[in-house]
N, C-alpha and C positions, 0 to 999 in steps of 0.2 A: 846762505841766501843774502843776496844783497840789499843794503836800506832803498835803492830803488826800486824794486819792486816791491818790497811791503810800503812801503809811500803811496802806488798805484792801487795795489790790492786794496789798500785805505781807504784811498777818496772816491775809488771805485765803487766801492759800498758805501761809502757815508751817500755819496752821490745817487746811488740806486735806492736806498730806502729813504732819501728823502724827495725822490721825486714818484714813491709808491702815493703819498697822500692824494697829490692831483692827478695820478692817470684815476685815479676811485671816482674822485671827484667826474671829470673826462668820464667815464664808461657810464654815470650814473645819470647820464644825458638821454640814453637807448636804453638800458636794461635795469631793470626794481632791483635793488641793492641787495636783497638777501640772494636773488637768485644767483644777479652777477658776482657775488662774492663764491658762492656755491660751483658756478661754472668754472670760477677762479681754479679752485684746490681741485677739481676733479681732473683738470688738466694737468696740476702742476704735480699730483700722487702718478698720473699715466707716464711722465717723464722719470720721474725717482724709481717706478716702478721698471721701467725698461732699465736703469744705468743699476741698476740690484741684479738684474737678471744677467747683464752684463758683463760684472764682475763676479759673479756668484756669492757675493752676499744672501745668505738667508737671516730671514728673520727668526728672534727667538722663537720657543712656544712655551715659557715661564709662565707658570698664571700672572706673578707679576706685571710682566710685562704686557701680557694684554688687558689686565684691569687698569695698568697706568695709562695707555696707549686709548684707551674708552673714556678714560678722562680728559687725558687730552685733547680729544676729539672732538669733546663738546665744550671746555673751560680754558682750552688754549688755542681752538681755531673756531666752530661753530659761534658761540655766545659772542667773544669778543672780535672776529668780525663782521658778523650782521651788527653789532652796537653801531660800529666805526662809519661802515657801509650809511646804516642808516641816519647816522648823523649828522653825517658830510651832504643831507640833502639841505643842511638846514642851517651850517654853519662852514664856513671857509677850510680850505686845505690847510693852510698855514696856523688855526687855530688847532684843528683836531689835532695834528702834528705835536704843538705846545701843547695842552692837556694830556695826550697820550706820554708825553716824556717824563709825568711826573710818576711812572713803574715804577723806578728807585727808589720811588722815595715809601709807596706803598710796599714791595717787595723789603726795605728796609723795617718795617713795622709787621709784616706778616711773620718774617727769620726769627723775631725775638718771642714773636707770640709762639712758632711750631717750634721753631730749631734751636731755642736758647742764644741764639748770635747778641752780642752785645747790640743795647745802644750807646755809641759814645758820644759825647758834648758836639760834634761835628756834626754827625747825623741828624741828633734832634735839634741842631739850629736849622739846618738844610731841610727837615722837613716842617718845622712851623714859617719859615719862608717861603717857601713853595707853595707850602697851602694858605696863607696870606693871597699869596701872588693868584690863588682859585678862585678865594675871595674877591679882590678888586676885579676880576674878569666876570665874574657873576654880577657883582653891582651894574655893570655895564649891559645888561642885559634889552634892554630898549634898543641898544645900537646893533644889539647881536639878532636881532629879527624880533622879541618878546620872547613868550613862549613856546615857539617851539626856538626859537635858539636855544633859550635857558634848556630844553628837554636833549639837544641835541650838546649839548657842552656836561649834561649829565649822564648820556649814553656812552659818552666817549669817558667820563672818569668811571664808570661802571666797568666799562672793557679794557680798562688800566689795572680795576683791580683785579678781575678774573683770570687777566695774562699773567699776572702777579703772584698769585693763587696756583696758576700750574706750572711756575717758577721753582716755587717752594715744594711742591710737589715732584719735581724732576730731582731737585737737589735732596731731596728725605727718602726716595724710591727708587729713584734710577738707578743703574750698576751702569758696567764699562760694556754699553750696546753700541754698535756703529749706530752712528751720525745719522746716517740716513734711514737705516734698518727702523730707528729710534721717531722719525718724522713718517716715514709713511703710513702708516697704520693711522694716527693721528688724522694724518691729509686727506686720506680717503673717508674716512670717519665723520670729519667733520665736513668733506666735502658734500658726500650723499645725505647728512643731515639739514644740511643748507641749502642743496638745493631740492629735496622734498618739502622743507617749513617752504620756502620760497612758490613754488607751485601751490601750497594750500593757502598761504597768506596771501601770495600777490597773483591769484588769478586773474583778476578784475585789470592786471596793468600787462601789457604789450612789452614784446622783448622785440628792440629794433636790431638787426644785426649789421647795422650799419659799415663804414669801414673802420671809425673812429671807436665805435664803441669795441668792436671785436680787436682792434690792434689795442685798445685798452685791457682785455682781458689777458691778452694771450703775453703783451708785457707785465702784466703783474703778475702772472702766474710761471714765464720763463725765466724771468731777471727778479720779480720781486719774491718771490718764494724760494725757486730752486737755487738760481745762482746765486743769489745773496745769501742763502745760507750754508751752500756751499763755500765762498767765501769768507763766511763770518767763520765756520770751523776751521778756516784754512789759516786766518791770522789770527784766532784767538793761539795756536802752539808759537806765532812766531814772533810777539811783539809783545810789549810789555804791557801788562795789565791797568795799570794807570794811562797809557797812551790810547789803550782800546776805550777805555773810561769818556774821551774826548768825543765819541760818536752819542753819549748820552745827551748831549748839546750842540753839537756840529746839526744833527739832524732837523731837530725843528728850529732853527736861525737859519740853514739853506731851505729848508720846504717854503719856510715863510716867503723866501727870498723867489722862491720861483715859483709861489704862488701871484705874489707880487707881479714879476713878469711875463706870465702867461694866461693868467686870468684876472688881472688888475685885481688881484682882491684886494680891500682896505682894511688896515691896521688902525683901530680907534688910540684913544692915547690911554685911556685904561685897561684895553688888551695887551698894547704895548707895555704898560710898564707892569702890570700881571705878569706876563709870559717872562719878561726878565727878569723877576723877583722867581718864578720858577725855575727859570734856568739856571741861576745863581745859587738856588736852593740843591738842585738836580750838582752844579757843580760841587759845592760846599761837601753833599753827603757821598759823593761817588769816587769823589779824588779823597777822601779822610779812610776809602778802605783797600787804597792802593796797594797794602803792602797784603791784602786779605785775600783768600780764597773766592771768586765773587762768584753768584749765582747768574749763568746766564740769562740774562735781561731779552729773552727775544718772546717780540710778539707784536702784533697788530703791525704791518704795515704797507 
């Protein structure tokens, strides 16, 4: 395989999940966030679910696997995208983004509490930087709307930790399941749970089906669910593991970046240097486990 195409396959994805934060943002103009996140996966499990049938991929019928797949369903898609959904009414793309990236550094402290994984001096600098860097971003709160900023900067580290949570749970339970076999069940899961909460919570709110909100959903649901994780299994076999490490902070420096040009969102100067004492952090503990077996880092976005 050529380093041209994994270069493309690269920035193709760093490029696709960092511009998932503002099409959320974008859909959550026309449609109440739990619903739109709900319509999201119910479409993107209809897609995984034809390319299964496809190929003639079945899925297991292990009990494990369906008690893992129910888990996941509500702690690695339900819980932690209605957070993100509903945060983003309240605080910028380009911040959710930076809060959401700091998984490593929680999924670094969950491996040692279930799975015994060291901490080493690397990591525990990367993560009291990081969360330093949560701190000065909370102090900032006034700038960030009051309280429901501060509530929407704490939905989104809640759904950092939950992605986190079903991280560790993939890597302690999962066996050698396809790719995909391994996400549908989940999709569908957490689809129909999101969007029945969404209909019981947010009856009282109207679903526009505009053209912008709908070409919102149906991109994050064709590029930011399927293809992008299609693509993330495609280069995690072909590229080195510290290089893949790069998209822990490629992503929220470009979301910021094209939150910046698409919705002028502003960057305070205590977000600003928050978000780069997290990134810093996020690089410190993710490139220190380069030479490590790493837990797939996917979720929210």
């Amino acid at each position: 395989m050529s380093n041209g195409v994994k270069i493309i396959v690269f920035s193709a994805l760093c490029l696709i999940w960092s511009s998932t934060w503002i099409m959320i943002k974008v859909g959550l103009e026309g449609a109440p966030p739990v619903t739109a996140a709900g319509i999201r996966f119910i479409i993107a499990s209809i897609i995984i679910f034809a390319i299964l049938r496809h190929q003639r991929i079945k899925l297991p019928r292990e009990r494990t696997f369906l008690y893992l797949s129910l888990f996941l369903g509500l702690f690695q898609i339900a819980v932690p995208y209605a957070l993100v959904y509903w945060a983003e009414q309240f605080i910028t793309s380009g911040l959710t983004s930076v809060l959401f990236s700091t998984m490593p550094l929680t999924v670094a402290i969950l491996a040692r509490l279930f799975l015994g994984d060291p901490l080493t001096l690397p990591k525990v600098g990367g993560i009291l930087i990081g969360t330093l860097g949560v701190v000065v971003i909370f102090s900032d709160g006034l700038s960030l709307g009051g309280r429901e900023g501060l509530w929407g900067i704490t939905a989104v580290l809640l759904s950092a930790f939950f992605a986190s949570l079903s991280s560790i749970a993939v890597k302690r339970y999962s066996r050698a399941y396809h790719p995909l076999a391994s996400i549908f069940v989940p999709m569908i899961v957490g689809g129909i749970v999101l969007v029945t909460g969404g209909r019981l919570i947010e009856m009282h709110r109207t679903i526009r089906f505009d053209t912008l909100t709908v070409t919102s959903i149906v991109y994050l649901a064709v590029f930011g669910s399927v293809a992008a994780f299609g693509l993330y299994y495609w280069i995690i076999k072909h590229i080195d593991v510290t290089i893949l490490s790069y998209q822990t902070f490629i992503i929220p420096s470009l979301a910021c970046l094209i939150g910046w040009i698409f919705l002028r969102e502003t960057v305070t100067l205590r977000v600003a240097m928050g978000g780069g004492m997290i990134i810093a952090g996020i690089a410190l503990a993710t490139l220190s486990r380069s030479r490590e077996k790493r837990i797939a880092d996917v979720g929210p976005r």
